[in-house]
Backbone as a ProteinNet text record, in pm:
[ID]
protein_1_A
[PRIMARY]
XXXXXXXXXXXXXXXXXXXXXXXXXXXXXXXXXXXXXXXXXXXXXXXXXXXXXXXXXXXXXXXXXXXXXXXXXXXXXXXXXXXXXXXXXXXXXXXXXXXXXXXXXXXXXXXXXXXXXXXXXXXXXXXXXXXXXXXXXXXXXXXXXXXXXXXXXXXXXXXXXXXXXXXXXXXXXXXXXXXXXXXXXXXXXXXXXXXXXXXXXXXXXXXXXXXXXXXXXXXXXXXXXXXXXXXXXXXXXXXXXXXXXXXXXXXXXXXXXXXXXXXXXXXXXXXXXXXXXXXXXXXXX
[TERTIARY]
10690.7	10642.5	10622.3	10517.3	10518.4	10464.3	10504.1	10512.5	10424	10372.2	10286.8	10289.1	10238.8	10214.7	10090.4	10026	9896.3	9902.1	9859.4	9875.5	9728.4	9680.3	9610.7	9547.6	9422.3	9343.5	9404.1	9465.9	9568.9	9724.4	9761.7	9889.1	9999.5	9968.9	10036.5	10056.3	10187.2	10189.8	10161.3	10086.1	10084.7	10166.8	10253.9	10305.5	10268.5	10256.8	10197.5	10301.6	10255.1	10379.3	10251.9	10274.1	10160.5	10232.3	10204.6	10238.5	10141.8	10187	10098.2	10046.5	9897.7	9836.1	9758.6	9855.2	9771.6	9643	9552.7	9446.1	9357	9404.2	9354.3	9239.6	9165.3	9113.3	9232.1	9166.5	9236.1	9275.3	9395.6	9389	9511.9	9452.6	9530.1	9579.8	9700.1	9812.5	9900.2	9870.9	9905.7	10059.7	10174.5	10317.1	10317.1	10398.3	10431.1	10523.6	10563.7	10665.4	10784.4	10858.6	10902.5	10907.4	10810.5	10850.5	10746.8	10822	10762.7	10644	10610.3	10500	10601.6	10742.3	10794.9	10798.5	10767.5	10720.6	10668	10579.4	10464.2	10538	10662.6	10739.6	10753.2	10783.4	10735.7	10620.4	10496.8	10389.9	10359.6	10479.1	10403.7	10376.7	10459.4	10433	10280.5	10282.3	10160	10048.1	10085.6	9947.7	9932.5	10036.2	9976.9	9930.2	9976.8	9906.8	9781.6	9715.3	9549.1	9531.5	9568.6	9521.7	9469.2	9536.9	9484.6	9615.7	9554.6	9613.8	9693.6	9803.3	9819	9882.1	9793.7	9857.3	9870.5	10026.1	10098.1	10153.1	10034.1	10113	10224.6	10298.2	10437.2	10327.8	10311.5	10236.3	10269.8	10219.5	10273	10416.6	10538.1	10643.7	10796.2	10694.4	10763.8	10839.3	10910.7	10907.4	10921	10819.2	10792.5	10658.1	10564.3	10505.3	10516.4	10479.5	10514.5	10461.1	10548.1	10494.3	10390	10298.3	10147.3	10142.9	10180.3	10188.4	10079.2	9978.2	9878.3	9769.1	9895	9796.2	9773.2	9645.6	9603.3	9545.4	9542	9438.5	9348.8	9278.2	9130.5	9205.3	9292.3	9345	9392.6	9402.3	9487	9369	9260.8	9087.4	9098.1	9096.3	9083.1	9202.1	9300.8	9407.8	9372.1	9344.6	9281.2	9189.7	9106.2	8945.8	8973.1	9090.9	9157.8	9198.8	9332.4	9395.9	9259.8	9202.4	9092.7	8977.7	8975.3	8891	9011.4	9138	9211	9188.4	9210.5	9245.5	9117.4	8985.7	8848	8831	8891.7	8836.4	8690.3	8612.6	8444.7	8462.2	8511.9	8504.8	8633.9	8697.3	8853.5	8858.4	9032.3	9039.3	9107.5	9109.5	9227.9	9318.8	9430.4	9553.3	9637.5	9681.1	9794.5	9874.2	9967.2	10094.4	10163.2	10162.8	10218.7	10148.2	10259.6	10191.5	10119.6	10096.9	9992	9862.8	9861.6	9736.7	9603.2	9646.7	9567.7	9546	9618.2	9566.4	9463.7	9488.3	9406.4	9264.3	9257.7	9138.3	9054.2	9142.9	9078.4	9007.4	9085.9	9019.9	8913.8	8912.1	8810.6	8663.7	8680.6	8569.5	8535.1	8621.6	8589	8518.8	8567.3	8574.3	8465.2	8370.6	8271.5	8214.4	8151.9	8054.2	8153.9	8277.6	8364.1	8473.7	8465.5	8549.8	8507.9	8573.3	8492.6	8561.2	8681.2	8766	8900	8883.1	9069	9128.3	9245.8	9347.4	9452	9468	9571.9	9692.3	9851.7	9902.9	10009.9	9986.3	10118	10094.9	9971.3	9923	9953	9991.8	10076.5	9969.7	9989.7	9867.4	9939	9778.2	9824.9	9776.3	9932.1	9923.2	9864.3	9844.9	9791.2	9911.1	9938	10018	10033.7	9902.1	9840.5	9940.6	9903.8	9905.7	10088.7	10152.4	10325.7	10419.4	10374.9	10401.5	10462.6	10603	10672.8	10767	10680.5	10780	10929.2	11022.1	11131.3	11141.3	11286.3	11286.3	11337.4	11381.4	11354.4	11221.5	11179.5	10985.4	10925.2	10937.7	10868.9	10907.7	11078.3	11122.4	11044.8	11072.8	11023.4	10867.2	10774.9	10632.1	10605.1	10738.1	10678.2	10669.4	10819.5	10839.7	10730.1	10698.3	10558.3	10434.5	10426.6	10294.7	10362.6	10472.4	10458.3	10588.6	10650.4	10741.5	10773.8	10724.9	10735.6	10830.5	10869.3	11011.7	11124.8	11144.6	11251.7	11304.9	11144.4	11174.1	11311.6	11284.6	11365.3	11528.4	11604.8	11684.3	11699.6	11639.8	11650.3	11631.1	11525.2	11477.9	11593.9	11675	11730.8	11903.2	11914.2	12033.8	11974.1	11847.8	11843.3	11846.2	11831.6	11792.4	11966.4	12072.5	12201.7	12254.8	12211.3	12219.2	12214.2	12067.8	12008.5	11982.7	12037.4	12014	12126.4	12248.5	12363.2	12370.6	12412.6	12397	12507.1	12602.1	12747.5	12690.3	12640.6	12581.7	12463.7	12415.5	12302.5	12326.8	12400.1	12482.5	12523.9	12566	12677.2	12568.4	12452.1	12370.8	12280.4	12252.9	12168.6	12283.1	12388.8	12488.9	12441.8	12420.7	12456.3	12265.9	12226.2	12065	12046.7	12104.5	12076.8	12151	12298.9	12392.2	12285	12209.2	12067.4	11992.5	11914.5	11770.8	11840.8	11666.4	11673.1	11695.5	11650.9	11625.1	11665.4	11685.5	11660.4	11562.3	11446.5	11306.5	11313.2	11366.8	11371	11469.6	11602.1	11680.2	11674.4	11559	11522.8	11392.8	11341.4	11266.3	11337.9	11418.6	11477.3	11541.9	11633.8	11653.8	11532.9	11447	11305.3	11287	11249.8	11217.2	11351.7	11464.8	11567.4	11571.6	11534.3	11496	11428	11283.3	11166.2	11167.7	11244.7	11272.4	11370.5	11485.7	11512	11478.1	11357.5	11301.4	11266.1	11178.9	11095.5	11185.3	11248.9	11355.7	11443.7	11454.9	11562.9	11525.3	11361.6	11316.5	11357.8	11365.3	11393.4	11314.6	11348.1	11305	11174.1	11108.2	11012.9	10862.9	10843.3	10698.3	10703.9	10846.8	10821.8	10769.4	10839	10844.3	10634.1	10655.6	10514.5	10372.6	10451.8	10348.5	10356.7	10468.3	10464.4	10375	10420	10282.8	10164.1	10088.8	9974.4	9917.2	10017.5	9962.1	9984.2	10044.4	10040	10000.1	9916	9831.8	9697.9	9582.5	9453.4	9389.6	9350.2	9288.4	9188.5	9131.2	9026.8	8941.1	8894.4	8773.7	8746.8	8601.6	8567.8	8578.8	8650.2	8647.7	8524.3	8394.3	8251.4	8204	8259.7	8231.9	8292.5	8416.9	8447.9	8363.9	8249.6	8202.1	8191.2	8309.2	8273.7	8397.2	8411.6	8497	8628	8712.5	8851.5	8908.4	9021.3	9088.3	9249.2	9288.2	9406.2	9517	9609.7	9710.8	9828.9	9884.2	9936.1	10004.8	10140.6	10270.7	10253.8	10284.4	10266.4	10365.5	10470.2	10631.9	10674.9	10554.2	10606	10577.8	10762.9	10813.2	10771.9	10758.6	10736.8	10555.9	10478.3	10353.7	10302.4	10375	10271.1	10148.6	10083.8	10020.9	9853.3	9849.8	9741.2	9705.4	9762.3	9687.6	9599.3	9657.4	9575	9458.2	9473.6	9350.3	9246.4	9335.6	9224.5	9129.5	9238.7	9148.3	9076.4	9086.1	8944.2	8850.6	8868.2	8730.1	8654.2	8719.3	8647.4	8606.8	8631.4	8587.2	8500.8	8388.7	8220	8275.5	8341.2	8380.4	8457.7	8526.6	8700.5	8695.2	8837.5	8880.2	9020.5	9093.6	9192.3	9252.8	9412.6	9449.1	9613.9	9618.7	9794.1	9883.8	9983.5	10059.7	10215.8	10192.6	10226.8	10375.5	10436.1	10600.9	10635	10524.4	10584.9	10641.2	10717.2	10733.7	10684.2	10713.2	10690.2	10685.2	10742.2	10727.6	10610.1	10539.5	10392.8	10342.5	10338.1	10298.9	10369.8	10515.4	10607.7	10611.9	10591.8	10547.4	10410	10271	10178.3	10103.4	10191.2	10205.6	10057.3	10103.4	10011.8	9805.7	9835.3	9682.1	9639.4	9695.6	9647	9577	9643.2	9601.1	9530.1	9557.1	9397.3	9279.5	9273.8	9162.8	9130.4	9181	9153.2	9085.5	9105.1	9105.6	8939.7	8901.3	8798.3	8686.5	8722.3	8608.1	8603.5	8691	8625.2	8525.2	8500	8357.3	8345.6
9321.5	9454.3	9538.8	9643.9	9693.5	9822.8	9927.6	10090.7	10195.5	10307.2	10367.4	10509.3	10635.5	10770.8	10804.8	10864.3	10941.6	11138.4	11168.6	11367.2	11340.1	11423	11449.4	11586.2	11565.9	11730.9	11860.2	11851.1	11973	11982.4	11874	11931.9	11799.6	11754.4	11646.6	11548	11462.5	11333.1	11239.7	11143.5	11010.2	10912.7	10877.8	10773.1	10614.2	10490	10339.7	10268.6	10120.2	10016	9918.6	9819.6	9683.9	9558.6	9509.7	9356.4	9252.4	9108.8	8975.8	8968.4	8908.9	8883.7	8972.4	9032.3	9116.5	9139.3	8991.6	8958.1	8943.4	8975.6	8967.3	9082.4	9063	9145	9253.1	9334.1	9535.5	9524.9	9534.2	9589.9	9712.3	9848.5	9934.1	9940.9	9954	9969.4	10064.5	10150.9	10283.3	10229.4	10248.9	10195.2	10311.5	10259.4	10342.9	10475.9	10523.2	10683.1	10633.2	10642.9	10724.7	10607.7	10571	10449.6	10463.9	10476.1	10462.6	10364.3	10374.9	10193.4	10087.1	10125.3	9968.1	9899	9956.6	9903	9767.1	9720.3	9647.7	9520.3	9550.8	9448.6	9310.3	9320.1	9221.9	9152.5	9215.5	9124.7	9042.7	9062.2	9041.1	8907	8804	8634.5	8573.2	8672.5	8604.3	8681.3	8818.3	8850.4	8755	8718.2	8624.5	8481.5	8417.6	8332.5	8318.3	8437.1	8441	8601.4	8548.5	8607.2	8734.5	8837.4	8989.4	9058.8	9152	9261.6	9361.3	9383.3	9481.1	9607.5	9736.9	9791.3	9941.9	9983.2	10048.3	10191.5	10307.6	10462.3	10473.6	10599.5	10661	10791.2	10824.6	10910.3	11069	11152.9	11274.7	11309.1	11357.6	11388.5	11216.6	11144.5	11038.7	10929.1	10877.9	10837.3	10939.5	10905	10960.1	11025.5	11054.7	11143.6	11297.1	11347.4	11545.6	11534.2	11647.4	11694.9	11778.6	11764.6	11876.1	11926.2	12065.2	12125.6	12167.5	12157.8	12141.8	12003.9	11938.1	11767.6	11769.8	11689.2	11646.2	11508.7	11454.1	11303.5	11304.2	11341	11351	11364.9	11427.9	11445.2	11312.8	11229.7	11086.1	11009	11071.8	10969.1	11016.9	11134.6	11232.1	11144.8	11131.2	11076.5	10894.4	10858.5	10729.1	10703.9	10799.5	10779	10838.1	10904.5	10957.7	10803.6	10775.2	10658.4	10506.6	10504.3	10417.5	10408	10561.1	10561.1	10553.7	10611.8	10526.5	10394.9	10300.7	10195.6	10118.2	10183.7	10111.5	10048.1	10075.4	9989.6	9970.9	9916.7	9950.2	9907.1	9803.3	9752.3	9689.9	9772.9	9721.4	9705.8	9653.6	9654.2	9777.5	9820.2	9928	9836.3	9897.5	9825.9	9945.8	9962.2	10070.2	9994.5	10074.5	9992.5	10089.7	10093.2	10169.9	10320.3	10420	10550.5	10537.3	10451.1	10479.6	10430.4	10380.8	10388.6	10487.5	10598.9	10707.7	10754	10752.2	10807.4	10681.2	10551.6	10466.9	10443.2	10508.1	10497.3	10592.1	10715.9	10857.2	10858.6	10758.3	10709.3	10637.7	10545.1	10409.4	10522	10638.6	10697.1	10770.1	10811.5	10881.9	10780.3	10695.9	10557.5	10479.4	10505.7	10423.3	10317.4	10354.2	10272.6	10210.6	10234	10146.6	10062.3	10092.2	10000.9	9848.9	9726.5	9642.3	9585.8	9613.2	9571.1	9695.5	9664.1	9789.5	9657.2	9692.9	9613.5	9682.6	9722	9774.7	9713.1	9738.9	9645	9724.7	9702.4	9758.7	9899.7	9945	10077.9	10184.5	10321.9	10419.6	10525.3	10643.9	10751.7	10864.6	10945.3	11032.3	10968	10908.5	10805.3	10902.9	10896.4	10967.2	10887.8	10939.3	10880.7	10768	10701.6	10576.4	10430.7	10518.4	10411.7	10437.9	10536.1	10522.4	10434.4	10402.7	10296.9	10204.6	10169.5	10045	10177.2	10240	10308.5	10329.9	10290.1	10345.2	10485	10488.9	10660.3	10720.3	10715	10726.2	10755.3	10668.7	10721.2	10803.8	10831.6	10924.4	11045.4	11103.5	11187.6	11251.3	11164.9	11180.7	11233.9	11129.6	11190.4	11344.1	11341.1	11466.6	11612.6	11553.7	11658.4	11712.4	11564.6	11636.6	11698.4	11647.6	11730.7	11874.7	11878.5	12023.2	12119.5	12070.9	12141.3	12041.1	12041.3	11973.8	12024.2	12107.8	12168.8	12080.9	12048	11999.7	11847.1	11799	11627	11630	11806.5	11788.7	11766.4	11765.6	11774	11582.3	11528.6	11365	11299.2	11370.7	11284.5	11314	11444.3	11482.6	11362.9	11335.9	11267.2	11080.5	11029	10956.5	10940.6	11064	11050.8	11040.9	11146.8	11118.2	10997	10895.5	10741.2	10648.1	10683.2	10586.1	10571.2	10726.4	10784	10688.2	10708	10676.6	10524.5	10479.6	10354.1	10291.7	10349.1	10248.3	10277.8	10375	10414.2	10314.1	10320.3	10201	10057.1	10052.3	9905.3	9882.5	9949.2	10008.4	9954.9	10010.9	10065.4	9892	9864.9	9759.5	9617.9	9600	9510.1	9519.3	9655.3	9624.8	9528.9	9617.3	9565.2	9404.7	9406.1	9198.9	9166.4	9160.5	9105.4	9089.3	9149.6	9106.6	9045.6	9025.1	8950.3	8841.2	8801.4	8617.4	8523.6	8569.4	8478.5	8530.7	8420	8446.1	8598	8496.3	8621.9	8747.1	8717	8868.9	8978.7	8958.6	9017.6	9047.5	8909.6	9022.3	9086.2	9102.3	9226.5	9291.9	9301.7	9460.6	9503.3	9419.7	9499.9	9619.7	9556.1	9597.5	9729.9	9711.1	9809.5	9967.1	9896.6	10042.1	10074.3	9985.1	10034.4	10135.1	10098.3	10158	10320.9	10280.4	10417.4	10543.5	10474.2	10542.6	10618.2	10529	10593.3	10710.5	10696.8	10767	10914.7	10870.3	11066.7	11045	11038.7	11059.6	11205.7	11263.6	11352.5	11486.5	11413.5	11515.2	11456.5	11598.1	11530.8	11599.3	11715.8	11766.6	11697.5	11607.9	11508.3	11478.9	11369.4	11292.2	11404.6	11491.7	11599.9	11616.2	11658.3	11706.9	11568.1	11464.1	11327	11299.8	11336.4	11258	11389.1	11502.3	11619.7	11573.5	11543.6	11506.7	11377.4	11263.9	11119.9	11186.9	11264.5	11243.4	11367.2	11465.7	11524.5	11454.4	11525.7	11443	11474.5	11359.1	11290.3	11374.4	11456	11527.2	11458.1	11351.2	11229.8	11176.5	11167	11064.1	10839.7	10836.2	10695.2	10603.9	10644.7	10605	10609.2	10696.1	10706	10578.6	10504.2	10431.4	10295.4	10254.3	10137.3	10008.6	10004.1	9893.3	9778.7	9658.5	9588.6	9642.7	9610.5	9669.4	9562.9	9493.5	9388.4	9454.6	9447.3	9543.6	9425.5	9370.6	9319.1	9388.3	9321.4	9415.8	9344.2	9339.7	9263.7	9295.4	9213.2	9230.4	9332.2	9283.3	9338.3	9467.1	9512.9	9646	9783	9814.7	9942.6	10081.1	10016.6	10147.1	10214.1	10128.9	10166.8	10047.6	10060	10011.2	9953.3	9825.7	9777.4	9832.7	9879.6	10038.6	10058.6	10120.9	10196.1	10154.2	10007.7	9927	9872.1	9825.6	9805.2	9878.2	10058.2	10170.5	10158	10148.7	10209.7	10037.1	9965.3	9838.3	9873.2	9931.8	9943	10076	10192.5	10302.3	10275	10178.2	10123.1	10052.7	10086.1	9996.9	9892.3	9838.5	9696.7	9667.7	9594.9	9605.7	9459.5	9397.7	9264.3	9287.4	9230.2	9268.1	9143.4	9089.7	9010.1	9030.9	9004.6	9029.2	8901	8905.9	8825.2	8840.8	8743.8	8716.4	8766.2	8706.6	8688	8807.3	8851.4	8979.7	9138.3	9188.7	9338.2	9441.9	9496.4	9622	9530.4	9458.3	9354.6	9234.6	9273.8	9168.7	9170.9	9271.8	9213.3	9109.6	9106.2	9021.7	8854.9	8867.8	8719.3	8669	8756.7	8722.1	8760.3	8813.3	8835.3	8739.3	8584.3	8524.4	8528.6	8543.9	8521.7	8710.4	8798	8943.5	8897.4	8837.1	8834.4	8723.9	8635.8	8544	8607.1	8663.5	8761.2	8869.4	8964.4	9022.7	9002.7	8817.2	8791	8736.4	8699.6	8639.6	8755.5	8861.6	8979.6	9025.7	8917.9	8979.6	8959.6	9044.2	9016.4	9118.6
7746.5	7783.2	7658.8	7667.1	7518.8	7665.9	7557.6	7607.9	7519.8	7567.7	7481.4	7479.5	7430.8	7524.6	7414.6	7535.3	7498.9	7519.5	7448.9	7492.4	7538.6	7689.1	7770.7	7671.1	7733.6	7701.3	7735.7	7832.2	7885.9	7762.2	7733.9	7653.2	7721.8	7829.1	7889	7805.5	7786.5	7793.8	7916.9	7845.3	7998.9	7936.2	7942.3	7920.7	7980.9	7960	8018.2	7992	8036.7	7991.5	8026.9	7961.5	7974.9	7992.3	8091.6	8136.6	8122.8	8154.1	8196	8034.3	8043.1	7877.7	7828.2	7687.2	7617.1	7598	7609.9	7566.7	7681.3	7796	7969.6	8008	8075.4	8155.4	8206	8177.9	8230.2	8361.3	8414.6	8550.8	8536.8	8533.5	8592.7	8717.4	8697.5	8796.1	8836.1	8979.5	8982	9082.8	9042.5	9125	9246.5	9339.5	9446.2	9399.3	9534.3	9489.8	9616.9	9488.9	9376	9276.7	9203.8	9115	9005.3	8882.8	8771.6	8714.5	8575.8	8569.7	8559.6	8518.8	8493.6	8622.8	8761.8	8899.3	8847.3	8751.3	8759.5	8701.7	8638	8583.4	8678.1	8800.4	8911.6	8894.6	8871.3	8785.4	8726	8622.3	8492.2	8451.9	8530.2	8527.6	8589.2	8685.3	8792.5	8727.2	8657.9	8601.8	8443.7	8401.6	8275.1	8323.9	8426.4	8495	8536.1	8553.5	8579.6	8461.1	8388.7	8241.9	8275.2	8293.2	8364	8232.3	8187.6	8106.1	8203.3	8261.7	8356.6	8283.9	8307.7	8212.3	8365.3	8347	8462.1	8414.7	8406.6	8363.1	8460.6	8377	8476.2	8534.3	8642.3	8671.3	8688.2	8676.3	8600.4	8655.6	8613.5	8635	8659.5	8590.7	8612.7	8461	8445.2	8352.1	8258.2	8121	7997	7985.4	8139.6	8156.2	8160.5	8117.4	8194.3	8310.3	8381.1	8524.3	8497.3	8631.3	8592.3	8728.9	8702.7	8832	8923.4	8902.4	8982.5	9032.2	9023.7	9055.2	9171.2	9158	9317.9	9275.4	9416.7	9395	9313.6	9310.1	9217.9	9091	9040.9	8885.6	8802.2	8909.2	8843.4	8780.3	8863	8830.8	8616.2	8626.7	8490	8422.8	8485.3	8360.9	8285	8447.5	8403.4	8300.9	8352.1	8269.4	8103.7	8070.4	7937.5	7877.3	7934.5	7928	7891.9	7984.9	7981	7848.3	7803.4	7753.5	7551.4	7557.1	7439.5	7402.5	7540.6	7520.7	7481.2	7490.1	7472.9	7597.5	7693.3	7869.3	7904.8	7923.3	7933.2	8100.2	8148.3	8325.3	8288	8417.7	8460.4	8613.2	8633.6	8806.9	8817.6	8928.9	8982.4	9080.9	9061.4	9164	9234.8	9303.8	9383.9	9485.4	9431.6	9567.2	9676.7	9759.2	9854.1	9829.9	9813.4	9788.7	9638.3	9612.7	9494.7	9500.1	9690	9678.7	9751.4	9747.2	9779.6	9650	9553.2	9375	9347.6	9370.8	9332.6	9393.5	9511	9598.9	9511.5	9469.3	9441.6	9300.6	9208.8	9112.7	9095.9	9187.9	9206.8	9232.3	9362.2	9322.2	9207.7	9119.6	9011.6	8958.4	8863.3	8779.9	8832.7	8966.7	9025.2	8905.9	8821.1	8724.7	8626.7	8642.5	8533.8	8596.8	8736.1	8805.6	8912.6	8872.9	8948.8	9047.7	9088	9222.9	9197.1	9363.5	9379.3	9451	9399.8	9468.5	9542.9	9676.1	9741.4	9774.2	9790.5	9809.9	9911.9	10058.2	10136.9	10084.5	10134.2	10132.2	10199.2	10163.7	10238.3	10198.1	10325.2	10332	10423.6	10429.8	10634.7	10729.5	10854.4	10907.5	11041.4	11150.5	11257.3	11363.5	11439.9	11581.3	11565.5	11608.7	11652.1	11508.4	11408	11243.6	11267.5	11265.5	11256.6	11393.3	11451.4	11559.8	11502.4	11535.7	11442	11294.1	11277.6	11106.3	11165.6	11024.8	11034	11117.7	11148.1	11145.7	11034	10921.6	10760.5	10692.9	10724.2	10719.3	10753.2	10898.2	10980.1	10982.4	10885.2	10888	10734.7	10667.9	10540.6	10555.5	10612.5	10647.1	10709	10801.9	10910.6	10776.3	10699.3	10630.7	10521.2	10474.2	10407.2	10435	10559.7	10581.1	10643.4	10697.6	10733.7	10684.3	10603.7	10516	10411.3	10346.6	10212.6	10105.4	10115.8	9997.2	10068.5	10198.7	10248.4	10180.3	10090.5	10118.1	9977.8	9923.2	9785.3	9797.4	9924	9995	9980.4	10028.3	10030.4	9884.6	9825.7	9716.6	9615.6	9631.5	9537.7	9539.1	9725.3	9724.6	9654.1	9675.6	9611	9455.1	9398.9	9294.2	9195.8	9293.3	9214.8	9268.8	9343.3	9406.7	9270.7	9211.1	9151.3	9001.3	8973.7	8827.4	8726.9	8759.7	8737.5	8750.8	8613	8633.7	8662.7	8728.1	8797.4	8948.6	8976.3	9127	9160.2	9065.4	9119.1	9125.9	9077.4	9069	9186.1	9224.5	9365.1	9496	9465.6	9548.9	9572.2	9418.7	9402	9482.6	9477.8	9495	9659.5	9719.8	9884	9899.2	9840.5	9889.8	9850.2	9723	9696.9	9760	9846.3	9984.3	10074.4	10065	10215.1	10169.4	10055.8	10003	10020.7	10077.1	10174.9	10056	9881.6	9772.5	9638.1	9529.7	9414.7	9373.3	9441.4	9381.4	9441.4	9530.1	9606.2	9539.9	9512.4	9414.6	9294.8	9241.4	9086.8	9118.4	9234.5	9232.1	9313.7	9333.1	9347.3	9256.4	9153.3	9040.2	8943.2	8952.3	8901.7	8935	9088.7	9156.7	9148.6	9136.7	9151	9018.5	8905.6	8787.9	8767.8	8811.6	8785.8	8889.6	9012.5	9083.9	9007.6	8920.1	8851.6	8723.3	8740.2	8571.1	8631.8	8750.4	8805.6	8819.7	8897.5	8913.4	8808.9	8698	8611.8	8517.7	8536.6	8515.7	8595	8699.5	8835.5	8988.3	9053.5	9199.7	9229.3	9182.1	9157.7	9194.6	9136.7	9109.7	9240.3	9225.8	9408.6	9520.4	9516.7	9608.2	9676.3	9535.5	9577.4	9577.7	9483.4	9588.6	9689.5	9743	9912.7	9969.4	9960.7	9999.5	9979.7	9875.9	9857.1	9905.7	9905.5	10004	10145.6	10200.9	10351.2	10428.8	10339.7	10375.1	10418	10456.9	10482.4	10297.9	10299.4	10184.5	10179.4	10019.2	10012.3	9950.9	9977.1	9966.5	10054.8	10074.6	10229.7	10109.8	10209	10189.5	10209.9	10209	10244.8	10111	9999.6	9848.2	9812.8	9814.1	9747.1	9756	9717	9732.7	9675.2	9593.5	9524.9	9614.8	9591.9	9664.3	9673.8	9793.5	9788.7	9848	9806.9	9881.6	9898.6	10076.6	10093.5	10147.6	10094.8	10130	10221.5	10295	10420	10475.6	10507.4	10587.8	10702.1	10785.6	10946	10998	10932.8	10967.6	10862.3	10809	10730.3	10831.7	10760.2	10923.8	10793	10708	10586.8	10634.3	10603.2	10644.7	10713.5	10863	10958.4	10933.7	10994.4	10948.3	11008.1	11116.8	11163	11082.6	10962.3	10898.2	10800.3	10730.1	10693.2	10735.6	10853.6	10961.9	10969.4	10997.5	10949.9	10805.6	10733.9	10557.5	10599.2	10606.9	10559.4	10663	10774.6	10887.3	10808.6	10722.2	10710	10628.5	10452	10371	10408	10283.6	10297	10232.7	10188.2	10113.3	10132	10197.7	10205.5	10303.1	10189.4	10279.5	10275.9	10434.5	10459.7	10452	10388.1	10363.3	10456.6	10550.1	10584.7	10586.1	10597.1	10563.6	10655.7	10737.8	10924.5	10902.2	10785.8	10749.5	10651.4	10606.8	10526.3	10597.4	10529.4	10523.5	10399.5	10329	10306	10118.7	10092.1	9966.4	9979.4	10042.4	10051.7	9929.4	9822.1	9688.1	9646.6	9670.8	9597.4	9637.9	9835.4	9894.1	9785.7	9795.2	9778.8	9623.3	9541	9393.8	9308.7	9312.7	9296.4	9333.7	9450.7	9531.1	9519.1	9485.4	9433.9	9291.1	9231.1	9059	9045.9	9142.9	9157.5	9190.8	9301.2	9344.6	9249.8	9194.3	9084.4	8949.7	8917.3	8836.5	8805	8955.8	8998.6	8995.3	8973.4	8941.6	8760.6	8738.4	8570.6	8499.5	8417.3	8380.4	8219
[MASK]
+++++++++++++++++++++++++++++++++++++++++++++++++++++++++++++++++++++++++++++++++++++++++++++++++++++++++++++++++++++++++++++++++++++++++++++++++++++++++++++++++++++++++++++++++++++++++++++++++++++++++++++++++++++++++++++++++++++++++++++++++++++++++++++++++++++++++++++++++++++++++++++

């Protein structure tokens, strides 16, 4: 892994982290919330396996990013296309995982002429009735709160965040969750993941707060703009984001192939890790 920071036109740091082969085709990688770029660390074998560069910002208020208090979807397109344009990117992929993929959709339309596949993975949004059918009730509390009192989620995010910050607490925390993983692989991606969640709020609870506001509000982009291919991976058995809603975003998408996966939950990148970075890999150019 090698790590980087860029100062934004505004005064911001963006901070990145780069996985798989240095020498790979680009695929930006936007991680879920509350999870930093080292999210992508799970990657990084299967993306050097089909030779993909994965390179994963902390997104504003996360990590070794600054918070930018007026972000919205559309702003992540601007950070990308900054970031993109350091690194010399000319045609890359986009990737998003869970809640990161409403920033990644939002980019893909910015980025139109420089982007040549999105990759969604166990995609999270504003679900309607119909799409939360099956969600936790953890989820649905969390959702209700964002769309219609959103200062409240700082109340939860804040008890995860003294959970996970602390590294005898997370230990604590990480010990009960690997007692359940079915595998090997499954436990070192969750180490990963409570890693990368802690990078994420070790800033504060602030950022999260106001991303889950902004994914589970209604999206201020029509999804009829995004046209270039979109391939959306999706667990049958994910209670996090229902698999509805997936169903939804590939029918409203002009390009879109839907990939689910009968035995998965809410870690369908992690079952299907491989055949994402095959498919990705198969659009380089």
């Amino acid at each position: 892994m090698t790590s980087d920071v860029i100062t934004l036109a505004d005064g911001r740091r963006l901070s990145w982290h780069e996985f798989g082969d240095p020498n790979g085709w680009p695929v930006v990688y936007t991680a879920g919330t509350p999870v930093s770029g080292l999210g992508a660390a799970g990657y990084d074998q299967t993306a050097r396996a089909a030779r993909l560069r994965l390179i994963s910002p902390d997104k504003p208020g996360y990590g070794a990013s600054d918070y930018q208090p007026h972000r919205s979807l559309a702003s992540w397109g601007d950070d990308l296309a900054a970031l993109a344009g350091h690194l010399g990117l000319d045609r890359f992929a986009l990737a998003g995982e869970s809640g990161g993929a409403p920033f990644t959709l939002a980019a893909a339309r910015h980025l139109a002429d420089r982007v040549s596949v999105v990759g969604l993975i166990a995609a999270g949004g504003p679900m309607s009735r119909a799409d939360r059918v099956g969600m936790t009730v953890n989820a649905r509390v969390m959702n209700w709160l964002a769309r219609n009192a959103p200062s409240l989620n700082t109340i939860r995010v804040a008890a995860m965040r003294r959970q996970l910050v602390g590294a005898d607490s997370r230990e604590r925390a990480l010990h009960r969750a690997t007692a359940a993983a079915p595998d090997a692989a499954h436990a070192a991606a969750l180490r990963i993941e409570f890693e990368a969640i802690a990078d994420a709020l070790r800033p504060g609870s602030r950022a999260t707060v106001q991303e889950l506001s902004l994914i589970k509000q209604p999206w201020t982009f029509p999804l009829s703009e995004v046209k270039m291919p979109v391939h959306l991976w999706h667990g049958a058995l994910d209670r996090n984001a229902p698999i509805a809603f997936a169903r939804r975003l590939a029918h409203e998408l002009p390009d879109a192939a839907l990939h689910i996966s009968d035995s998965s939950g809410h870690d369908v990148g992690l079952d299907r890790a491989g055949e994402v970075m095959s498919v990705l890999a198969s659009y380089a150019n």
